[in-house]
LUMPA-103400 format. One line per field, with one value per residue (C-alpha): x, y, z; residue number from 1. Coordinates in nm, 3 decimals, always signed. Example, Ala and Ser with C-alpha at 12.3 -4.5 7.8 and 13.67 -1.06 7.14 Angstrom:
BEGIN
u (+1.230, +1.367) $
v (-0.450, -0.106) $
w (+0.780, +0.714) $
resi (1, 2) $
This chain:
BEGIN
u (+0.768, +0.731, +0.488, +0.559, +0.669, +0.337, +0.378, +0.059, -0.095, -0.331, -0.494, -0.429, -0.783, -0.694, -0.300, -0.434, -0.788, -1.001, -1.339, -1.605, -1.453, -1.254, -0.869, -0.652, -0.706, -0.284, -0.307, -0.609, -0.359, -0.107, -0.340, -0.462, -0.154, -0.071, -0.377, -0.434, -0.730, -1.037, -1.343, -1.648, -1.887, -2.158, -1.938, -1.873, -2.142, -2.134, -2.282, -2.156, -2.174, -1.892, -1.917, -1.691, -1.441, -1.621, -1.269, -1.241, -0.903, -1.062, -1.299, -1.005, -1.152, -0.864, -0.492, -0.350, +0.005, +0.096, -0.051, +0.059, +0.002, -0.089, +0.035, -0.084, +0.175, +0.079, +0.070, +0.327, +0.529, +0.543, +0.211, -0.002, -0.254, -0.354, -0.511, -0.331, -0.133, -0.461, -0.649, -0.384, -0.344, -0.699, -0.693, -0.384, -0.512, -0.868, -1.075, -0.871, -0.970, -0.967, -1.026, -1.242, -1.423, -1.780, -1.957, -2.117, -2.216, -2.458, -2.713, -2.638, -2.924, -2.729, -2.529, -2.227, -2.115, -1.891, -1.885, -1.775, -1.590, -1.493, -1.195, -0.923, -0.775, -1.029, -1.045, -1.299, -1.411, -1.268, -1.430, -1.417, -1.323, -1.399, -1.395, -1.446, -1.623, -1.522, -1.840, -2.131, -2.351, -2.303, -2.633, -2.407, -2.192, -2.437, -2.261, -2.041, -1.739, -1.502, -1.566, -1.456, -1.720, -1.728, -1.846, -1.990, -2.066, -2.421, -2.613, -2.774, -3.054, -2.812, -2.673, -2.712, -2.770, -2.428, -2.247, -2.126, -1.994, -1.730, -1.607, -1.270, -0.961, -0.826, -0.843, -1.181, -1.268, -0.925, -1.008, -0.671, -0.494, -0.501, -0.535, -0.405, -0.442, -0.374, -0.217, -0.460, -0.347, -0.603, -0.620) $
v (-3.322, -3.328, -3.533, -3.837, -3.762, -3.927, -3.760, -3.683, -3.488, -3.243, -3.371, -3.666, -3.758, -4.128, -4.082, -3.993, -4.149, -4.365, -4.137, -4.270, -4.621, -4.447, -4.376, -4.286, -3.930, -3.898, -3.889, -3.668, -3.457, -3.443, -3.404, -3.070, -2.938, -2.967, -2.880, -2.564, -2.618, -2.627, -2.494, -2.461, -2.708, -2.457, -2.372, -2.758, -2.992, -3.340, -3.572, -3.928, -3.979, -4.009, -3.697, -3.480, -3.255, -2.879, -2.745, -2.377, -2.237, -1.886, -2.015, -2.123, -2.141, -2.330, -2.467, -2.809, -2.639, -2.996, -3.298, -3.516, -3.904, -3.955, -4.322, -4.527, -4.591, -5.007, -5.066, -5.293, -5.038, -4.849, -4.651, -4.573, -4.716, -4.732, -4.400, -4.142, -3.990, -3.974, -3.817, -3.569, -3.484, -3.417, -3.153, -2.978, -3.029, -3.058, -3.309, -3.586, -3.728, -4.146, -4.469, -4.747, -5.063, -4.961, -5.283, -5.189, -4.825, -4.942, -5.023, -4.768, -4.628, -4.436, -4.499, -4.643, -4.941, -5.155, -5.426, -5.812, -5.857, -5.620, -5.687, -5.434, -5.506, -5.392, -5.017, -4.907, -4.532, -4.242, -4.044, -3.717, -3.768, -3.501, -3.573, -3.824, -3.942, -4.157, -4.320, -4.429, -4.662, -4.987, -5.179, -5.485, -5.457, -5.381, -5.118, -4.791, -4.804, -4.501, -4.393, -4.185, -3.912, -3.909, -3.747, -3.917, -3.768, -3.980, -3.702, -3.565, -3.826, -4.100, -4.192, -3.964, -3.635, -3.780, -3.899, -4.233, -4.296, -4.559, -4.782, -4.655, -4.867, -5.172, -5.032, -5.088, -5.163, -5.021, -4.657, -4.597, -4.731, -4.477, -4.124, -3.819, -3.435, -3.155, -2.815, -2.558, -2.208, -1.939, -1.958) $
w (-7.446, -7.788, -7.984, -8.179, -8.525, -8.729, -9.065, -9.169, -9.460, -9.410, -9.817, -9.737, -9.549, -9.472, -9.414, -9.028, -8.979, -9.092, -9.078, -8.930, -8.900, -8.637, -8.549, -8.304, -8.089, -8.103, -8.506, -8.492, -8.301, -8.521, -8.818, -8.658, -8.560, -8.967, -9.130, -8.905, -8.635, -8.501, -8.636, -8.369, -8.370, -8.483, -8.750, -8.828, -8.664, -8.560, -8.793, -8.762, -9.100, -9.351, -9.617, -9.775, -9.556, -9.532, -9.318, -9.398, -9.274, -9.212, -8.948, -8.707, -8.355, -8.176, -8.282, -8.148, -8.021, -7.854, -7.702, -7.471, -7.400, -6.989, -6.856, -6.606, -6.317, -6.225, -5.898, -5.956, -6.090, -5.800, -5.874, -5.539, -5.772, -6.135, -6.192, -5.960, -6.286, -6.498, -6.203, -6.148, -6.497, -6.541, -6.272, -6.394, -6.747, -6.781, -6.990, -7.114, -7.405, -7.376, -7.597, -7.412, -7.490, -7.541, -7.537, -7.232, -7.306, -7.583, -7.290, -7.042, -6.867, -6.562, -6.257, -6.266, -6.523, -6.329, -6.611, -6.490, -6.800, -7.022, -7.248, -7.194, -7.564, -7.762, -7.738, -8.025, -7.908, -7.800, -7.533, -7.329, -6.931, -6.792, -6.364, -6.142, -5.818, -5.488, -5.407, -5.660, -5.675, -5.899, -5.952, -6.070, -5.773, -5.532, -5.376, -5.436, -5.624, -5.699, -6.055, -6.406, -6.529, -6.915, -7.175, -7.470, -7.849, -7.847, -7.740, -7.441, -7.498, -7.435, -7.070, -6.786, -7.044, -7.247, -6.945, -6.840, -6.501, -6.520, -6.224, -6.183, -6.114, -6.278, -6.591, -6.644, -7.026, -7.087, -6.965, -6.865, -7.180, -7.426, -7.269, -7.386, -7.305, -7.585, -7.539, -7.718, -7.892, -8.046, -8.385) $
resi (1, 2, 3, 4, 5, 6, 7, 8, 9, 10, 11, 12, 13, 14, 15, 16, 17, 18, 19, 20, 21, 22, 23, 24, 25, 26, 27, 28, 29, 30, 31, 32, 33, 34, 35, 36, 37, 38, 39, 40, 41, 42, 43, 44, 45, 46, 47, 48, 49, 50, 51, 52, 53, 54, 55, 56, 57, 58, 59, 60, 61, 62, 63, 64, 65, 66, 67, 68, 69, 70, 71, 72, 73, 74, 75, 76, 77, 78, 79, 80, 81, 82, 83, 84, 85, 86, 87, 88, 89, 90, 91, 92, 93, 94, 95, 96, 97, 98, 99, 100, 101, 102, 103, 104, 105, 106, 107, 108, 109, 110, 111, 112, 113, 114, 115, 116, 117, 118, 119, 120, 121, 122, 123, 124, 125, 126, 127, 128, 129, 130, 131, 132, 133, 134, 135, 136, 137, 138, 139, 140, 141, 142, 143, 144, 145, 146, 147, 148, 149, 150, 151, 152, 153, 154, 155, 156, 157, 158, 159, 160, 161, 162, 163, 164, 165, 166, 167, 168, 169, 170, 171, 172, 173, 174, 175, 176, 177, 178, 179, 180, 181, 182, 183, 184, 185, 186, 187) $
């Protein structure tokens, strides 16, 4: 499948994002698929702060060949159940990257978040899933609930070592409503 066409120019540094005010993953996609790559993150760290762009071409780790956008099947669509397609796609594919509501990750401590109300609308991060589990234990629910295994960008001092486990199902603080898996080339 090919990707959506979202023009975007690779000078053009808020045609596709917004920076650290955020965007979304599919326009990052198409953003590095057009300006030429990846650098590593040695190469390029992290910082969470806005600055100016430091891309250098010759320091290519990875291309963006395609990406990919991974529904949700509804139950009432016919779906076994909400996640099937997402699970499956994250074994065929690997991690997934994901936009969720992350009210609830600002106090996470460990286990897994099985949040009473979480709105599903307001997706504001974007977020590495990378497996998940059957049975865990929810604190809130006081008992085990099936769940998503994610990796966050806060650090390794944050969560369980920079993993949240997410109750999975239902679409839980709209986990399943913006995932996406990318196709990767050398450089």
């Amino acid at each position: 499948m090919d990707p959506p066409s979202i023009k975007c120019d690779a000078a053009k540094k808020t045609e596709c994002d917004s920076g650290c005010a955020g965007g979304l993953m599919t326009n990052a996609y198409s953003y590095l698929m057009n300006s030429g790559g990846l650098m590593e993150q040695s190469a390029y760290p992290y910082t969470g702060a806005q600055g100016t762009c430091r891309f250098d071409a010759n320091k290519v780790a990875v291309r963006v060949a395609n990406f990919t956008v991974v529904p949700a099947v509804p139950r009432s669509a016919g779906g076994r159940d909400d996640d099937a397609q997402i699970r499956a796609a994250l074994v065929w594919s690997g991690p997934l990257a994901v936009g969720l509501n992350a009210a609830f990750m600002q106090t996470y401590v460990g286990g897994v978040s099985c949040p009473l109300v979480c709105p599903r609308a307001l997706v504001n991060h974007g977020v590495l899933l990378v497996g998940y589990g059957e049975r865990g234990f929810s604190a809130l629910r006081l008992g085990y609930r099936p769940y998503w295994i994610i990796k966050n960008s806060w650090g390794e001092a944050w969560g369980e070592q920079g993993y949240y486990r997410l109750c999975r199902g239902r679409n839980v603080c709209g986990v399943d409503s913006m995932v996406s898996a990318v196709a990767v080339a050398p450089p």
